[in-house]
Backbone of each chain as ProteinMPNN parsed JSONL, in Angstrom:
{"seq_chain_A": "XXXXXXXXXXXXXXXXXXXXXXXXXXXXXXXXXXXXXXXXXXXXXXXXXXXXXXXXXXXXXXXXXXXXXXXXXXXXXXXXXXXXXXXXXXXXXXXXXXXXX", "coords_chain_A": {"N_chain_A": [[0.848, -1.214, 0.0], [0.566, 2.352, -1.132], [1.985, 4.963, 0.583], [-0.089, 7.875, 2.005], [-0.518, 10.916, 0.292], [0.466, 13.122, 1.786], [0.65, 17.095, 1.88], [0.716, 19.61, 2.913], [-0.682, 22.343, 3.469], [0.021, 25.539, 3.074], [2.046, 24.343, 1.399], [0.483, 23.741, -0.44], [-0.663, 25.928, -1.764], [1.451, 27.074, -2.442], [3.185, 25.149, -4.501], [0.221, 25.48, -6.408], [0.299, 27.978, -6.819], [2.955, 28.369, -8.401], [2.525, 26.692, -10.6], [0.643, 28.216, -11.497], [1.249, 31.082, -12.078], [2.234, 33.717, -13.896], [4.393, 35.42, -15.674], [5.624, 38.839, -15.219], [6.581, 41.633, -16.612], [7.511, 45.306, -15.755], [8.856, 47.526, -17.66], [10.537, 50.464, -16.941], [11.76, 53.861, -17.485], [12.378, 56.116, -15.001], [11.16, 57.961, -15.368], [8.405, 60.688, -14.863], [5.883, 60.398, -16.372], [6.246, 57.087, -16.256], [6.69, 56.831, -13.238], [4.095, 57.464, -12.279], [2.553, 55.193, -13.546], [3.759, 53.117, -13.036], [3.06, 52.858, -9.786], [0.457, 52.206, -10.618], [0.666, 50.255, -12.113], [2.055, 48.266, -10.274], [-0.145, 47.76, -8.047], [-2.121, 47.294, -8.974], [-1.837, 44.705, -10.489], [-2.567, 41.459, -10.535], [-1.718, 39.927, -7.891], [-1.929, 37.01, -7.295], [-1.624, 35.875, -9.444], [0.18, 37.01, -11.345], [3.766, 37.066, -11.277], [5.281, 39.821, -10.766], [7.621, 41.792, -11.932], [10.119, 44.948, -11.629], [11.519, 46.728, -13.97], [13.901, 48.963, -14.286], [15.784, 50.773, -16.479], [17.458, 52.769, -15.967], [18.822, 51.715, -13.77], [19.339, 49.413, -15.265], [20.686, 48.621, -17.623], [21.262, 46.472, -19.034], [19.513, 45.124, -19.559], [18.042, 46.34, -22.01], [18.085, 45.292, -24.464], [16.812, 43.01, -24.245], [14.234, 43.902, -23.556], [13.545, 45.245, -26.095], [13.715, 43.294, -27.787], [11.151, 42.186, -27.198], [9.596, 43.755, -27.994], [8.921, 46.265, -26.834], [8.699, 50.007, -27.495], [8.76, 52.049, -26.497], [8.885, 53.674, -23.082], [6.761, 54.482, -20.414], [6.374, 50.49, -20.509], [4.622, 47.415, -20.34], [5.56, 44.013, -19.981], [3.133, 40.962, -20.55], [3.185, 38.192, -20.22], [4.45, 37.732, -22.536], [3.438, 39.411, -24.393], [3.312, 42.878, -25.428], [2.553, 45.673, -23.824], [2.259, 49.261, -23.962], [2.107, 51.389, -21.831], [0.819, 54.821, -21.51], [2.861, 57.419, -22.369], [5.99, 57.626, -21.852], [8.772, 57.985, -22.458], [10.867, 57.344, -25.881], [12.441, 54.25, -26.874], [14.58, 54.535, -27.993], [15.79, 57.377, -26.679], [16.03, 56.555, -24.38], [18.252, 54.719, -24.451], [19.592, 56.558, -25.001], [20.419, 57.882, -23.064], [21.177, 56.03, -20.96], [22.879, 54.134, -21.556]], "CA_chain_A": [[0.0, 0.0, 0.0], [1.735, 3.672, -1.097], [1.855, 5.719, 1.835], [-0.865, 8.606, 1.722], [0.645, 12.416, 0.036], [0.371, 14.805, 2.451], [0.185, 18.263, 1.019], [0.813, 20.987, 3.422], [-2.129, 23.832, 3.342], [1.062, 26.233, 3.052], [2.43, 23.66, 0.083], [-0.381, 23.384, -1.571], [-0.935, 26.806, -2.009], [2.952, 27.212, -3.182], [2.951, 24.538, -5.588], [-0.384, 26.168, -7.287], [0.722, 29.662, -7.148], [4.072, 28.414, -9.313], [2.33, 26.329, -11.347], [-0.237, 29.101, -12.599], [1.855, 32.419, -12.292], [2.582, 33.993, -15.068], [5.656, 36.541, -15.621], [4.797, 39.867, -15.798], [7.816, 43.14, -16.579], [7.187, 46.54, -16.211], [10.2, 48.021, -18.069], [10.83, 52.439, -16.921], [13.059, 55.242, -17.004], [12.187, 56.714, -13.738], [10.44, 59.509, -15.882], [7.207, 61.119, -14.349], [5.217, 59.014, -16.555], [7.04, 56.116, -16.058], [6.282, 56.631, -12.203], [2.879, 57.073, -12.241], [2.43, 53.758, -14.746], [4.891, 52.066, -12.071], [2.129, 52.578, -9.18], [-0.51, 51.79, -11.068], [0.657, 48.557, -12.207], [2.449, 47.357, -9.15], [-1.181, 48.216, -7.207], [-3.151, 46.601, -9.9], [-1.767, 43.683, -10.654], [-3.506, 40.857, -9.331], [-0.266, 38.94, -7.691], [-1.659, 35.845, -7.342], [-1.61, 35.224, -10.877], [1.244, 36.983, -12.129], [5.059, 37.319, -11.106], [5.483, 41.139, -11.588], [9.67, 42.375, -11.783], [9.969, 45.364, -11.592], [13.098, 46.936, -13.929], [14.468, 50.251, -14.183], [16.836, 50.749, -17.219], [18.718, 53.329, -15.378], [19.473, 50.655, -13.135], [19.952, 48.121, -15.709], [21.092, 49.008, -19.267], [21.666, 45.101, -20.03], [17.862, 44.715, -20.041], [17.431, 47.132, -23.108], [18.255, 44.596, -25.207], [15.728, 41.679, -23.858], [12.679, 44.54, -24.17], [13.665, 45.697, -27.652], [13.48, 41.935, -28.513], [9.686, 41.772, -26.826], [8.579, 45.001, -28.747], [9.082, 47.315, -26.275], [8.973, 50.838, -27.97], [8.571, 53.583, -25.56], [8.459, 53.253, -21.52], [6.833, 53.109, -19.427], [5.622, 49.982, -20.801], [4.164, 46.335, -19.57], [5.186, 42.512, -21.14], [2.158, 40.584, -20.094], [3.602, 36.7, -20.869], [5.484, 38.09, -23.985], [2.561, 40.38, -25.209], [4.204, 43.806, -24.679], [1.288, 46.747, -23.755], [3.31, 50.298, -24.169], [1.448, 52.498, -20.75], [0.993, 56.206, -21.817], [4.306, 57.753, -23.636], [6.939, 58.646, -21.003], [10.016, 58.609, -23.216], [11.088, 56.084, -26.872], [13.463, 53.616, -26.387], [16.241, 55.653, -28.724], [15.719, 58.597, -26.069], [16.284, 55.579, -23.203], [19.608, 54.408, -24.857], [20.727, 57.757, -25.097], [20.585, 58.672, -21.476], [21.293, 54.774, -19.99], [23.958, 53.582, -22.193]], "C_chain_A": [[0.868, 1.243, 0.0], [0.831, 4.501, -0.181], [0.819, 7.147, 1.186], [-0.094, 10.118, 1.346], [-0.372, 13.124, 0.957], [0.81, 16.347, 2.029], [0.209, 19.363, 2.268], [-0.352, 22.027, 3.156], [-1.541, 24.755, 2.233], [2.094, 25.753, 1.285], [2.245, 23.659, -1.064], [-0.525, 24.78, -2.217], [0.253, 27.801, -2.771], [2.839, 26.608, -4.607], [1.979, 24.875, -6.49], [-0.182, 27.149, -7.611], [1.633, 29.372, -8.43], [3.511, 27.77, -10.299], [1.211, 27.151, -12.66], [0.22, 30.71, -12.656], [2.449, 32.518, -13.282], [3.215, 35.516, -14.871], [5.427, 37.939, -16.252], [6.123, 41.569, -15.778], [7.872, 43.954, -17.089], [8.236, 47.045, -16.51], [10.346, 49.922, -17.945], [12.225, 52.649, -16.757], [13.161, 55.856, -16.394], [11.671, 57.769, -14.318], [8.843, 59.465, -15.008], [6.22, 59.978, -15.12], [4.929, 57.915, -16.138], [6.647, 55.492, -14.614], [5.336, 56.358, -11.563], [2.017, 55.525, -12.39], [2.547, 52.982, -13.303], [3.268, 52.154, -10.836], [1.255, 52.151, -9.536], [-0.454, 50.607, -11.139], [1.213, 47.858, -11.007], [0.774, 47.29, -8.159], [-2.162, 46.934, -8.197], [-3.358, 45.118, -10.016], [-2.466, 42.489, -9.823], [-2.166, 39.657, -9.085], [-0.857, 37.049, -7.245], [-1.651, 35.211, -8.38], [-0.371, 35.816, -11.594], [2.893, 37.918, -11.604], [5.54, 38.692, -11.828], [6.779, 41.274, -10.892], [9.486, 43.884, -12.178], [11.396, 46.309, -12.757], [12.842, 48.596, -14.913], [15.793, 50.097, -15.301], [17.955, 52.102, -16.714], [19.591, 53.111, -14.508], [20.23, 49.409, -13.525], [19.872, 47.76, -17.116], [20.828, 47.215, -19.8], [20.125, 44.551, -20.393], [17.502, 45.366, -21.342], [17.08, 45.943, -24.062], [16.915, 43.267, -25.33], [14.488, 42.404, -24.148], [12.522, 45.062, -25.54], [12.961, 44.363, -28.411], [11.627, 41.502, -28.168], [8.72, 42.84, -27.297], [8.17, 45.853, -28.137], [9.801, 48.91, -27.145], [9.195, 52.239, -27.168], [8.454, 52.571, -24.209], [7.365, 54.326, -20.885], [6.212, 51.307, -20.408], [5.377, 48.175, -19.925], [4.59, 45.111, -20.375], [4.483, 41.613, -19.848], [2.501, 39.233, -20.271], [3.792, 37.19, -22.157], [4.264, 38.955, -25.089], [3.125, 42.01, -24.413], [2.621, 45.186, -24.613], [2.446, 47.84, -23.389], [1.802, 51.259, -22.963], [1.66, 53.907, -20.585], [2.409, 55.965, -22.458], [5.121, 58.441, -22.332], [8.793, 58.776, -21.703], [10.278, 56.957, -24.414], [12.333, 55.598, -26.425], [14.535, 53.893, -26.748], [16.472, 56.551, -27.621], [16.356, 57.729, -24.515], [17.58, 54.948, -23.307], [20.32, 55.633, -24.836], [21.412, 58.212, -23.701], [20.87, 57.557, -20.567], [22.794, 54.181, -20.376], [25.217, 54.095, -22.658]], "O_chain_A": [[1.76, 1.377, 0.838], [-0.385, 4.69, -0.128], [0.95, 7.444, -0.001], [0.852, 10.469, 2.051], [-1.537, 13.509, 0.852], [2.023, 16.209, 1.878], [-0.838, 20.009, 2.23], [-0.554, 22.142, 1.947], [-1.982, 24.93, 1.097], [2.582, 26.489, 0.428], [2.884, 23.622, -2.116], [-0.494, 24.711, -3.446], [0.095, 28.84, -3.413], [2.523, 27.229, -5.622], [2.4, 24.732, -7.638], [-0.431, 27.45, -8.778], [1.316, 29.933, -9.479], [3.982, 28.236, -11.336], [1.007, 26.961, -13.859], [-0.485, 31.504, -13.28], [3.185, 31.628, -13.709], [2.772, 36.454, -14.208], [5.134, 38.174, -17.424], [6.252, 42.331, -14.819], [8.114, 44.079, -18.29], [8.936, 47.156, -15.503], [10.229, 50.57, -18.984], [13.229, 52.118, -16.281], [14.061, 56.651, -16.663], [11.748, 58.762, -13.594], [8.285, 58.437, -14.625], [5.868, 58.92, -14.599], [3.83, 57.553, -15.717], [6.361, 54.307, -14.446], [5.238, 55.534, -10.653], [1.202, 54.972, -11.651], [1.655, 52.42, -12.667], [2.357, 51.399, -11.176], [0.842, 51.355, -8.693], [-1.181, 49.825, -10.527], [0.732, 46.748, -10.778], [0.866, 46.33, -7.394], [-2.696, 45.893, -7.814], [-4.365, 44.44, -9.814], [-2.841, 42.597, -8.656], [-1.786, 38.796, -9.878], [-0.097, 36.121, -6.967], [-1.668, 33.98, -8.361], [0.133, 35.105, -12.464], [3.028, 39.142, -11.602], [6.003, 38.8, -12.963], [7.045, 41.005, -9.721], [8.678, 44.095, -13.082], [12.399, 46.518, -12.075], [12.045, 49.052, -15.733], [16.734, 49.362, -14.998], [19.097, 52.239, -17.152], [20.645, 53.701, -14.266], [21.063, 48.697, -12.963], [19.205, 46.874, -17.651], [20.257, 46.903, -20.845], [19.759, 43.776, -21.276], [16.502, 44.862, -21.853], [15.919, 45.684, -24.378], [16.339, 42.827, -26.325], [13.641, 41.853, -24.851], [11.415, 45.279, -26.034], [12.063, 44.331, -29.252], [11.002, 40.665, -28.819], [7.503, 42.893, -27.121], [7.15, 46.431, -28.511], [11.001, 49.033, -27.389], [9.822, 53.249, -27.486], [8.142, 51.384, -24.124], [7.68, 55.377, -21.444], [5.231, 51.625, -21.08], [6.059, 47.91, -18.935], [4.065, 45.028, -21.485], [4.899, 41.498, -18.695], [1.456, 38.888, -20.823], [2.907, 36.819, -22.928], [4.332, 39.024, -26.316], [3.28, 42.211, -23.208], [1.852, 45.322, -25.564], [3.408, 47.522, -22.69], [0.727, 51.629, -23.437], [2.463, 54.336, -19.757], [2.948, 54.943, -22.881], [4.895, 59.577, -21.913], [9.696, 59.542, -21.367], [10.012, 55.814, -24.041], [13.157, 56.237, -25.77], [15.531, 53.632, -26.073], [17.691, 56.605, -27.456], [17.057, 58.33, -23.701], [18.092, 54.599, -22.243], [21.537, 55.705, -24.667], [22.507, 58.698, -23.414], [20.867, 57.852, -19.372], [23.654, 53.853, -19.559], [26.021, 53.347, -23.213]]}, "seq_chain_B": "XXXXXXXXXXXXXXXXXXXXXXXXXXXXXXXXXXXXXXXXXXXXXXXXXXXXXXXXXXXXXXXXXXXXXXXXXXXXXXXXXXXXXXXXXXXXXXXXXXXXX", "coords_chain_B": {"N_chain_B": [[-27.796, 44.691, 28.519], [-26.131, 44.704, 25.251], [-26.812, 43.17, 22.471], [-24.504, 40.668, 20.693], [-22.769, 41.051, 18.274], [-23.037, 39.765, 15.551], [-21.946, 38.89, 12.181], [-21.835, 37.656, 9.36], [-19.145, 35.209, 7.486], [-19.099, 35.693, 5.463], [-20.505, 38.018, 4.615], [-18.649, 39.483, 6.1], [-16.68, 39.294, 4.222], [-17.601, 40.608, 1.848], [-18.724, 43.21, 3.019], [-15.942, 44.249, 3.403], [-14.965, 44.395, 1.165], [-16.519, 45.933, -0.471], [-15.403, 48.107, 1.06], [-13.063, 48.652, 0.277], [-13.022, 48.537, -2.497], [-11.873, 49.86, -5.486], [-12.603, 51.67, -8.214], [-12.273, 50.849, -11.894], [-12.176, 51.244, -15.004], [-12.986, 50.305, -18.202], [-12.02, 51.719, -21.642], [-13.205, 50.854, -24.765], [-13.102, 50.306, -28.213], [-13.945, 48.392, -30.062], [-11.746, 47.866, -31.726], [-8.814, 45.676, -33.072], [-6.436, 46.177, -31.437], [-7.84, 47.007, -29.261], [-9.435, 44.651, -27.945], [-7.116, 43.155, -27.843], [-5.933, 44.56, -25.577], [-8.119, 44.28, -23.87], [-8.461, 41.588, -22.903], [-6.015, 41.985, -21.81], [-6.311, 43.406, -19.394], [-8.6, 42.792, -18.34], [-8.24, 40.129, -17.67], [-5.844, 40.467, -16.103], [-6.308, 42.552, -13.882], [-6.674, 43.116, -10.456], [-8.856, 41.48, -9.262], [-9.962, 41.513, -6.288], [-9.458, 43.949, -5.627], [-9.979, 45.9, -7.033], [-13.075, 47.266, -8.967], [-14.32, 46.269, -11.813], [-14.84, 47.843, -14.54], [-16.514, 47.604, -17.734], [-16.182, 49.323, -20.868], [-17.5, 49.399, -24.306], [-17.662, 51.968, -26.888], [-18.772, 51.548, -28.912], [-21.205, 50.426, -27.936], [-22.043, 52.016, -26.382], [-22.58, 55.11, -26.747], [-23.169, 57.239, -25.189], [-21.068, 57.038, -22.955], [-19.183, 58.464, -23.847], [-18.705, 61.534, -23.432], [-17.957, 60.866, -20.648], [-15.805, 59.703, -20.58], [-13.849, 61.273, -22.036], [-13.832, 63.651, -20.623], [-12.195, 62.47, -18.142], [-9.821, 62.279, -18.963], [-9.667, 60.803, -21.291], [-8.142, 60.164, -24.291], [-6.815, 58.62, -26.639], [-8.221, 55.202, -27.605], [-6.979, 51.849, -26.82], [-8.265, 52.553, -23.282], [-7.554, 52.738, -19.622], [-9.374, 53.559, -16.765], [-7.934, 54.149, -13.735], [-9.388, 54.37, -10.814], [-9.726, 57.152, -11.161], [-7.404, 57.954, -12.29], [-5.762, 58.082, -15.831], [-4.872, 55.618, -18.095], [-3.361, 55.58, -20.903], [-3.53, 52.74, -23.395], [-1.069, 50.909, -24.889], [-1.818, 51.919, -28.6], [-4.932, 52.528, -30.486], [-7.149, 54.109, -31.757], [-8.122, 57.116, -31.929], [-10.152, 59.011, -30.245], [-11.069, 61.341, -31.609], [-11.549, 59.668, -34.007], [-12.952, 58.248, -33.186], [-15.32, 58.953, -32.316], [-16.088, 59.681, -34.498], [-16.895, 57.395, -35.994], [-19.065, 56.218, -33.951], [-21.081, 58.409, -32.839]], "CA_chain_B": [[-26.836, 44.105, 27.506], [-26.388, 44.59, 23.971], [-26.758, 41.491, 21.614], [-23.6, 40.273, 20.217], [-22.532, 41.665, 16.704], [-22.89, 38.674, 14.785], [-21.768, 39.346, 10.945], [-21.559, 36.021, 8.794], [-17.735, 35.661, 7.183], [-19.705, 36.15, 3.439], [-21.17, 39.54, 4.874], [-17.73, 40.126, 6.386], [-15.92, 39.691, 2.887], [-18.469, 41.792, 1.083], [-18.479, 44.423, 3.657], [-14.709, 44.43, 3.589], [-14.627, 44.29, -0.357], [-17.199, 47.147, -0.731], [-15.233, 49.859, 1.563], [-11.903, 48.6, -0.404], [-12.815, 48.265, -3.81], [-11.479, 50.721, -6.219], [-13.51, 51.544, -9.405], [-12.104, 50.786, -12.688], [-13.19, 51.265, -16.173], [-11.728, 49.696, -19.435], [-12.736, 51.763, -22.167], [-12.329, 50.717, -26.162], [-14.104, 50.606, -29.087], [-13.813, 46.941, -30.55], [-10.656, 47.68, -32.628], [-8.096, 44.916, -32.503], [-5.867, 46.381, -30.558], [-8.439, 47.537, -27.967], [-9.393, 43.589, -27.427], [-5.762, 42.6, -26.885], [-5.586, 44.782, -23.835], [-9.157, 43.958, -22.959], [-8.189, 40.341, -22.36], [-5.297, 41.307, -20.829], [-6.711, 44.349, -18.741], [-9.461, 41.801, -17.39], [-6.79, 39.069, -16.866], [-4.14, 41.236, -14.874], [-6.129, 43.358, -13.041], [-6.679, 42.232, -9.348], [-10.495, 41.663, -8.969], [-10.006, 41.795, -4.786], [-9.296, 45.567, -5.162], [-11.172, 46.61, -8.576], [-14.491, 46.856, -9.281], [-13.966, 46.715, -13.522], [-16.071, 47.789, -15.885], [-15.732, 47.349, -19.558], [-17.168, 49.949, -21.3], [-17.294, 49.751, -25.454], [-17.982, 53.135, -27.049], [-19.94, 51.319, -30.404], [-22.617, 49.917, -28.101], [-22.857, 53.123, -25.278], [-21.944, 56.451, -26.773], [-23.541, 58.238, -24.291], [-20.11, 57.064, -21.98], [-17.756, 58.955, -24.028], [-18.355, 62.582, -22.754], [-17.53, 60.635, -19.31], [-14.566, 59.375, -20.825], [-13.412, 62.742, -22.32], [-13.826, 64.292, -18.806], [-10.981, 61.7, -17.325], [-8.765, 62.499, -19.558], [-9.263, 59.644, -22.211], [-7.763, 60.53, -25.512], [-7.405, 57.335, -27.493], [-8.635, 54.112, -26.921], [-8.063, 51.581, -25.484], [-7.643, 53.611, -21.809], [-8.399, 52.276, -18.615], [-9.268, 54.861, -15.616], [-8.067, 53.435, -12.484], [-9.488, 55.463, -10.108], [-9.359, 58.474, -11.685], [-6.242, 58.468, -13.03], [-6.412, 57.57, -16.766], [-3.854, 55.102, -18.654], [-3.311, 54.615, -22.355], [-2.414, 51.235, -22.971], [-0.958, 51.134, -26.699], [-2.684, 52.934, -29.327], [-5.793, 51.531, -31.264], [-7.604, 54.696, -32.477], [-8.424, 58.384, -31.486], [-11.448, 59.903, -29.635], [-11.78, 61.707, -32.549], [-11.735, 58.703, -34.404], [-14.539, 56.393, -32.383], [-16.856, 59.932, -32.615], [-16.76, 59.902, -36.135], [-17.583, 56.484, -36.108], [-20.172, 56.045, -33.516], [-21.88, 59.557, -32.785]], "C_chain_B": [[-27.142, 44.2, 26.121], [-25.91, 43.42, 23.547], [-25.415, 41.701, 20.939], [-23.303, 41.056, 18.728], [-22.213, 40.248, 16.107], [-22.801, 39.106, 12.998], [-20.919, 37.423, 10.238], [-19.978, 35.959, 7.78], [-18.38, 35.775, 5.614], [-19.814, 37.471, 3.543], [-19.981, 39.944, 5.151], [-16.726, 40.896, 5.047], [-16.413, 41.137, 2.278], [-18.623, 43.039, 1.876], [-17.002, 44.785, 3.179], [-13.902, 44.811, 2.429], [-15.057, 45.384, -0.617], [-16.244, 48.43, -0.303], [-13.523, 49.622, 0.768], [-11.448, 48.704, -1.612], [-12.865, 49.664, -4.289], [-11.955, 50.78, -7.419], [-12.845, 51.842, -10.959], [-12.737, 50.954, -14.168], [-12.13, 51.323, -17.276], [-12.291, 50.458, -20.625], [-12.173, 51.905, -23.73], [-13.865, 50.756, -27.469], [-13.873, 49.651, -30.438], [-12.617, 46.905, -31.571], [-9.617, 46.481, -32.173], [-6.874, 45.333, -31.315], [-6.716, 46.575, -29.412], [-8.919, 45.652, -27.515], [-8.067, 42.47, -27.255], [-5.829, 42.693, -25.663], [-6.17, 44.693, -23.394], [-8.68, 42.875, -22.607], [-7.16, 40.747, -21.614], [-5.62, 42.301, -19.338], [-7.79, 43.431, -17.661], [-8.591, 40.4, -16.94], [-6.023, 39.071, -15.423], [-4.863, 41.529, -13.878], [-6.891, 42.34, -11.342], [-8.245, 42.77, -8.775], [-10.813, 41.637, -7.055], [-9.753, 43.354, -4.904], [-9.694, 46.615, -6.2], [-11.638, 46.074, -9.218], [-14.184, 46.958, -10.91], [-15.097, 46.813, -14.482], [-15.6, 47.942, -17.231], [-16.817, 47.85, -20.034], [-17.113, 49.993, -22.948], [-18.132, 50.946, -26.371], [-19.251, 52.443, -28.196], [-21.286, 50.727, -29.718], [-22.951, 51.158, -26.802], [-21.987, 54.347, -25.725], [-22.207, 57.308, -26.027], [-22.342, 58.564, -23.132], [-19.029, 58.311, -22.937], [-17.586, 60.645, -23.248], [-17.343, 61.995, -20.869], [-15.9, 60.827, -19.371], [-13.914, 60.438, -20.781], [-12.804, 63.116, -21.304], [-12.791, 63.567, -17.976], [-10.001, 61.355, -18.142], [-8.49, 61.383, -20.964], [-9.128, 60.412, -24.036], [-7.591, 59.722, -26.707], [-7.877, 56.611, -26.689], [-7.459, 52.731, -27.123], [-7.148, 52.388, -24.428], [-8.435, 52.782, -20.638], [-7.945, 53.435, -17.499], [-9.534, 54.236, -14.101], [-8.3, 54.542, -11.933], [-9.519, 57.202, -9.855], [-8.297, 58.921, -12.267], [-6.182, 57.573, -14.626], [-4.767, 57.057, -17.519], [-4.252, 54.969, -20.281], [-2.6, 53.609, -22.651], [-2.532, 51.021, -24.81], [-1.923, 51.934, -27.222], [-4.148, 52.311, -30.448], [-7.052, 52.812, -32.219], [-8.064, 56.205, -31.502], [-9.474, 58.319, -30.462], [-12.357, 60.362, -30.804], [-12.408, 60.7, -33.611], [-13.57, 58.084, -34.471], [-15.71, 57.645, -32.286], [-17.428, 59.755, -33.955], [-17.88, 58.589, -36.452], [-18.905, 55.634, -35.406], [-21.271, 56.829, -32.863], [-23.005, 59.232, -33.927]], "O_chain_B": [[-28.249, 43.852, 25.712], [-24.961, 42.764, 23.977], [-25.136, 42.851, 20.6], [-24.246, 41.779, 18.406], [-21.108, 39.728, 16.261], [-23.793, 39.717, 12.599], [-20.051, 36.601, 10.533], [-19.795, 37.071, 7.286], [-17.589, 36.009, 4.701], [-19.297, 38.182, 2.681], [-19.77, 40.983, 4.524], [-16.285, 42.024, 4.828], [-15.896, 42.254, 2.235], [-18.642, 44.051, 1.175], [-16.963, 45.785, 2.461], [-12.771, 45.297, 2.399], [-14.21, 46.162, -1.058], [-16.19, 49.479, -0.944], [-12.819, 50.632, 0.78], [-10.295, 48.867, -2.013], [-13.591, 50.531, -3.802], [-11.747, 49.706, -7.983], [-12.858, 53.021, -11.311], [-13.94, 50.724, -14.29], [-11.058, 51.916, -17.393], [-13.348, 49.897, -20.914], [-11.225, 52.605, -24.087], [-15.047, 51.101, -27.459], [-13.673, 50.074, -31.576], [-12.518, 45.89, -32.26], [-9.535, 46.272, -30.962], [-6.611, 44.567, -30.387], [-6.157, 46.218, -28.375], [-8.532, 45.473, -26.36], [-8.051, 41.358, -26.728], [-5.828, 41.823, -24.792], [-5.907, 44.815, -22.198], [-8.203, 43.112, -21.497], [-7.039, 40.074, -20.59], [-5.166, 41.9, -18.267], [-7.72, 43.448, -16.432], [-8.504, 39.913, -15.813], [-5.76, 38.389, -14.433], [-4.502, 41.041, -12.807], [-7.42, 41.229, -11.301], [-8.655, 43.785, -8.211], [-11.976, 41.759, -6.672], [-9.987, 43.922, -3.837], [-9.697, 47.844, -6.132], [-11.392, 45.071, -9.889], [-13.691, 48.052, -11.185], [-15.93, 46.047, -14.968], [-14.514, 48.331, -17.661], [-17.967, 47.424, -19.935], [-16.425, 50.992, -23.16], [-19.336, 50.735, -26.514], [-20.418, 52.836, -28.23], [-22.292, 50.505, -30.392], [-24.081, 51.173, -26.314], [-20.894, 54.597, -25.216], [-21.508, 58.32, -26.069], [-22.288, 59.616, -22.495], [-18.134, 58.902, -22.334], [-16.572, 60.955, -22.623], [-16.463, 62.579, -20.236], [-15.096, 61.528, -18.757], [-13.352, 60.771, -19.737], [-11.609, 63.016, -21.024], [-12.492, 64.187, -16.955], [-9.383, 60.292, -18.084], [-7.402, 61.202, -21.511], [-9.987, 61.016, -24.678], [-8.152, 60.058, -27.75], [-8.065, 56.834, -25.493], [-6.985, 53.018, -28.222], [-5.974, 52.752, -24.499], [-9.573, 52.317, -20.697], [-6.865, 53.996, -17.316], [-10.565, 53.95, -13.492], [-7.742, 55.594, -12.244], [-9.406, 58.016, -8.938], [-8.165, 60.06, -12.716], [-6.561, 56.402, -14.589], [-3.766, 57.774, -17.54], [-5.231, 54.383, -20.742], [-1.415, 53.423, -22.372], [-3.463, 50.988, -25.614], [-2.747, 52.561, -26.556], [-3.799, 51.428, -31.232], [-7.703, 52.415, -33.186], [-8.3, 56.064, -30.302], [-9.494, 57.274, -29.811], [-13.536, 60.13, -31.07], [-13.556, 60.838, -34.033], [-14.553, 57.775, -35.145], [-16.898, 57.336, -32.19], [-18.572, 59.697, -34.406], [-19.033, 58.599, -36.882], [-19.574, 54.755, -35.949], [-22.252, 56.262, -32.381], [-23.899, 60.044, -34.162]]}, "name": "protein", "num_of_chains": 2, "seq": "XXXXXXXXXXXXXXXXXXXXXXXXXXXXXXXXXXXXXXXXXXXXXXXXXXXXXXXXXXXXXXXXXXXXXXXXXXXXXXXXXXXXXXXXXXXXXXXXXXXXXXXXXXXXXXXXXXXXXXXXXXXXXXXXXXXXXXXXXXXXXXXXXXXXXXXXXXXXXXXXXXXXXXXXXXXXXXXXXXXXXXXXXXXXXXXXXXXXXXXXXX"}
């Protein structure tokens, strides 16, 4: 007879979270825009469904490259599981290389 | 003696949901782009802390002065709380008058 799975409350509720979260990265330039956007979506989001990162290209130039590739045109903007949503116009991503890189 | 305060944990939620919930409104005007970010606008957003409404201009034109008034300039826009986002671009104001005035 195989021993009975015990499942933690705490476990269970781990193991589903990871198995249905979905990756969610708001890409800014710390511009006014940018800031606004940034509350909005960190507030919004509904976190038990999706793994929101939070990244700052004046913090972290090497990301340009990874949101260019997901069709990131302007910031502030959102990739939703690799669908990219561009949130108001706070500066184009030429104008974001100029001043990061 | 006053009777106990008995409140049932359904009534508690819904009390607790009512004085918390924040009033959203998605508003587009069936272009493809505006049902991208509807799916993902009703997806993301976190239904424990906004109330969402999805408003499409081609079947209630009477909303757009609202719109106007909170700053919505294209579509699709969603107005968390009064503060109004454009999420990509999918067609004017002027646009969605011409076409459904």
């Amino acid at each position: 007879m195989k021993p009975p799975l015990i499942v933690s409350i705490r476990n269970f509720y781990n193991l589903k979270a990871k198995s249905i979260m979905t990756k969610a990265v708001f890409y800014h330039a710390g511009c006014a825009v940018c800031v606004a956007a940034e509350q909005m979506v960190a507030e919004a989001i509904d976190s038990n469904k999706y793994n929101l990162e939070i990244v700052h290209f004046g913090e972290a130039s090497e990301r340009i490259a990874e949101a260019e590739e997901a069709g990131v045109k302007s910031v502030p903007a959102l990739v939703l599981d690799g669908n990219t949503f561009h949130i108001n116009y706070g500066a184009s991503m030429e104008d974001v290389k100029k001043l990061v890189v």
